[in-house]
C-alpha positions in Angstrom: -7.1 -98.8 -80.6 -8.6 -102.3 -81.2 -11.1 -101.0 -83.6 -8.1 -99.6 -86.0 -5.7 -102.9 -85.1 -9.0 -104.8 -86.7 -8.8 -102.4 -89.8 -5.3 -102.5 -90.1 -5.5 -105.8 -90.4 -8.5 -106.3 -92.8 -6.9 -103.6 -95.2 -3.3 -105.5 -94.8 -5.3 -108.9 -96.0 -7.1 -107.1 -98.8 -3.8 -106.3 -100.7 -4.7 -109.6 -102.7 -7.9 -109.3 -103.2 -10.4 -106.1 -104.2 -12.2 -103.4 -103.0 -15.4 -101.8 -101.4 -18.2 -98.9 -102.3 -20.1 -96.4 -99.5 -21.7 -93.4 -99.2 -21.0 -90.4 -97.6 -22.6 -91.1 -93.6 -24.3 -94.5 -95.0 -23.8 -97.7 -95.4 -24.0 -99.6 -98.8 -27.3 -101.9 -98.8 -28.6 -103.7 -101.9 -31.3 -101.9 -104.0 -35.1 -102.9 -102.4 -36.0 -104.4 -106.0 -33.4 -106.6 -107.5 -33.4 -108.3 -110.7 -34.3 -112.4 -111.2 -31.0 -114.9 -110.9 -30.8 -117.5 -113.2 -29.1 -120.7 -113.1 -25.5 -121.5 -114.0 -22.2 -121.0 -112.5 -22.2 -118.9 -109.7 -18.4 -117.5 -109.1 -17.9 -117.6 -113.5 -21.0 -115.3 -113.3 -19.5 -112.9 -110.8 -16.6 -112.9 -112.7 -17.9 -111.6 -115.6 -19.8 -109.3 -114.0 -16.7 -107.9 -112.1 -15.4 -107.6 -115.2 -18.0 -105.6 -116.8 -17.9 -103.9 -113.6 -14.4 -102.1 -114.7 -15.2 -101.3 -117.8 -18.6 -100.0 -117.7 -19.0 -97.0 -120.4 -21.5 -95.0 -118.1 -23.2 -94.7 -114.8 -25.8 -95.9 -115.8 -24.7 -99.4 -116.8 -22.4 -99.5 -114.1 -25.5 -99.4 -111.7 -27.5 -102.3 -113.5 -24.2 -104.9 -113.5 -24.1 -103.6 -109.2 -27.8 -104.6 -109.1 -27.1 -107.8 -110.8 -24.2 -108.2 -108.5 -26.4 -107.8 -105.4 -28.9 -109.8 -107.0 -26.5 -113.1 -106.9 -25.2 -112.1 -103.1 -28.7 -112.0 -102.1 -29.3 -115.9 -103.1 -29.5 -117.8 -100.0 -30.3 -121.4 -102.2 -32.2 -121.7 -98.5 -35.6 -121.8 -98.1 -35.0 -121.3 -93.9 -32.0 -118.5 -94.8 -35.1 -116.9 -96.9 -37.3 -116.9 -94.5 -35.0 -115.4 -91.7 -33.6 -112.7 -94.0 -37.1 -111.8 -94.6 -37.9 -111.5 -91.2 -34.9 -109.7 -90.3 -36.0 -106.9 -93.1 -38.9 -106.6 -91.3 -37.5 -106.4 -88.1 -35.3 -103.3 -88.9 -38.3 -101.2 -90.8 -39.9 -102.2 -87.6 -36.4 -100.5 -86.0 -35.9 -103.4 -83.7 -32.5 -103.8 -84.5 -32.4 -106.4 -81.2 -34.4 -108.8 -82.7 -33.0 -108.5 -86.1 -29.6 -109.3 -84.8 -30.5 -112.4 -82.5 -32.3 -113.3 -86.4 -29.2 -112.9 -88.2 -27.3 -115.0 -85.1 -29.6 -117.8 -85.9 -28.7 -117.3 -89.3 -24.7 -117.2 -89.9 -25.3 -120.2 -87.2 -27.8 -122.7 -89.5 -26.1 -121.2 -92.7 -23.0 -119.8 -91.9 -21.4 -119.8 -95.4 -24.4 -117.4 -96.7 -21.8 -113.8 -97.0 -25.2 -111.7 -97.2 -26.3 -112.9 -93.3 -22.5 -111.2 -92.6 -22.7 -108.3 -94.3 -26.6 -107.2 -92.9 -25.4 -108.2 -89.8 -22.4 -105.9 -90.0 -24.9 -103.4 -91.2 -26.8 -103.7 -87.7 -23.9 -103.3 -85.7 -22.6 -100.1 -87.5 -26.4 -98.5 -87.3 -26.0 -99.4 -83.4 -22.2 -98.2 -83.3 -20.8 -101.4 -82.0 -18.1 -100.8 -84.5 -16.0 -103.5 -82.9 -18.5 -106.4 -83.8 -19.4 -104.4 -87.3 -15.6 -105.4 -88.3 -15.5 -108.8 -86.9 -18.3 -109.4 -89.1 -16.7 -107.8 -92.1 -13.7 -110.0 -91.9 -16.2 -112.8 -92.3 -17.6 -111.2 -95.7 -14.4 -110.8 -97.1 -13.1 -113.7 -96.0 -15.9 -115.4 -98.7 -16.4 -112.9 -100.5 -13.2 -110.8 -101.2 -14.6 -108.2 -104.1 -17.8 -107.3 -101.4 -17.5 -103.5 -102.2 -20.5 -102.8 -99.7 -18.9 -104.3 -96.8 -15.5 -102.8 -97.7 -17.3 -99.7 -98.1 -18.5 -100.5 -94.5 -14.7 -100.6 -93.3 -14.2 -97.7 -94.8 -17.0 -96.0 -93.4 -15.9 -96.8 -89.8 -12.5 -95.6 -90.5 -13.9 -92.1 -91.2 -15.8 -92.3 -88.2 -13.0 -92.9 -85.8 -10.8 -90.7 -87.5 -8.5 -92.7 -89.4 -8.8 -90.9 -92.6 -5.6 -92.3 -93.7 -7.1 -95.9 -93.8 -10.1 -95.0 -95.3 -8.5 -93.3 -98.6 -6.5 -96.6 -98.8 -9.9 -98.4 -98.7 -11.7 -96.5 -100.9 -9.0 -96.6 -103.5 -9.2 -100.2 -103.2 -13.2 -99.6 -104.0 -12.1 -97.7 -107.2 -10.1 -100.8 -108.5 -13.1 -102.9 -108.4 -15.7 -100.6 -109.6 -14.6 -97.4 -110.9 -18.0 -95.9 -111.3 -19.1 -96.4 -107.6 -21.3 -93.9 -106.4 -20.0 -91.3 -104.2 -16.7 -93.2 -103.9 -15.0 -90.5 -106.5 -15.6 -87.9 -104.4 -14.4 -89.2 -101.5 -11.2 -90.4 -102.5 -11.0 -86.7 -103.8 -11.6 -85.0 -100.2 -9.6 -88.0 -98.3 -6.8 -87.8 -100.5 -6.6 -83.9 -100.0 -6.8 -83.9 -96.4 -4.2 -86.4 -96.0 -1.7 -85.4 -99.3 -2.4 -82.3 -99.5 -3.5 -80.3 -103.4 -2.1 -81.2 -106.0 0.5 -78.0 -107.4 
């Protein structure tokens, strides 16, 4: 009941803001290679790329201006919140998901306005089912970063998992808004929508 108060809530806040991205059974992670950052105005860049987000003309593009997207999330402007996020990557290919998450505490504590440190967290706490903590920790995401699709993806992830389809159409749809060419996203909406509204006639 708690878990879908938290949801109800985060969905009720995001009616301002955008939307989210997942896969079917998996959470949204940025791509292992990412391309190089420049300098220049952070939030006018993600602007424009959210805008070129909506109006890519194929898949493919689509998944280059996500990559770039990632690309400025990923920036810690930290040497310490680099080094920490590095050892917390190694820490889950290691599958000590303990240690990366007492990492990632250290983390949101020395740099707490760095969204990524959030969103892996939440990451952690969905691969270990602590669903509760997974949301608290999306709030903070979206709370800095509204237009995170892969930690809206992540709510709407959990709301599948505990049943609440209902919720996680109305998340996903909010996915679509920001990027219409989302992987997977689509489909789901397609199936949700069905199973809660019915066929179309």
């Amino acid at each position: 009941m708690r878990i879908r108060f938290l949801a109800a809530l985060l969905v009720a806040g995001a009616a301002s803001w955008g939307p989210a991205a997942a896969q079917s059974g998996h959470w949204v992670k940025p791509p292992d290679k990412l391309p190089h950052v420049g300098a220049g105005d952070r939030m006018q860049n993600l602007d424009f790329l959210f805008g070129a987000l909506k109006v890519a003309p194929d898949d493919v593009t689509a998944k280059a201006i996500e990559e770039r997207i990632w690309a400025v999330w990923t920036v810690s402007h930290s040497d310490t919140a680099s080094l920490l996020m590095t050892r917390v990557k190694s820490a889950i290919e290691s599958k000590d998901l303990d240690l990366a998450i007492r990492l990632l505490d250290a983390l949101v504590k020395v740099k707490p306005d760095y969204t990524e440190a959030w969103n892996r967290r939440a990451t952690i706490f969905y691969m270990k089912k602590d669903y509760g903590r997974a949301l608290s920790d999306i709030r903070e995401v979206l709370k800095r970063e509204p237009r995170h699709f892969g930690a809206l993806a992540g709510l709407g992830l959990i709301m599948q998992d505990v049943g609440d389809v209902k919720l996680a159409l109305e998340v996903y749809r909010r996915v679509l808004e920001l990027y219409p060419r989302m992987e997977r996203i689509p489909d789901l909406v397609k199936t949700l929508q069905e199973k809660v509204e019915g066929r179309d006639i």
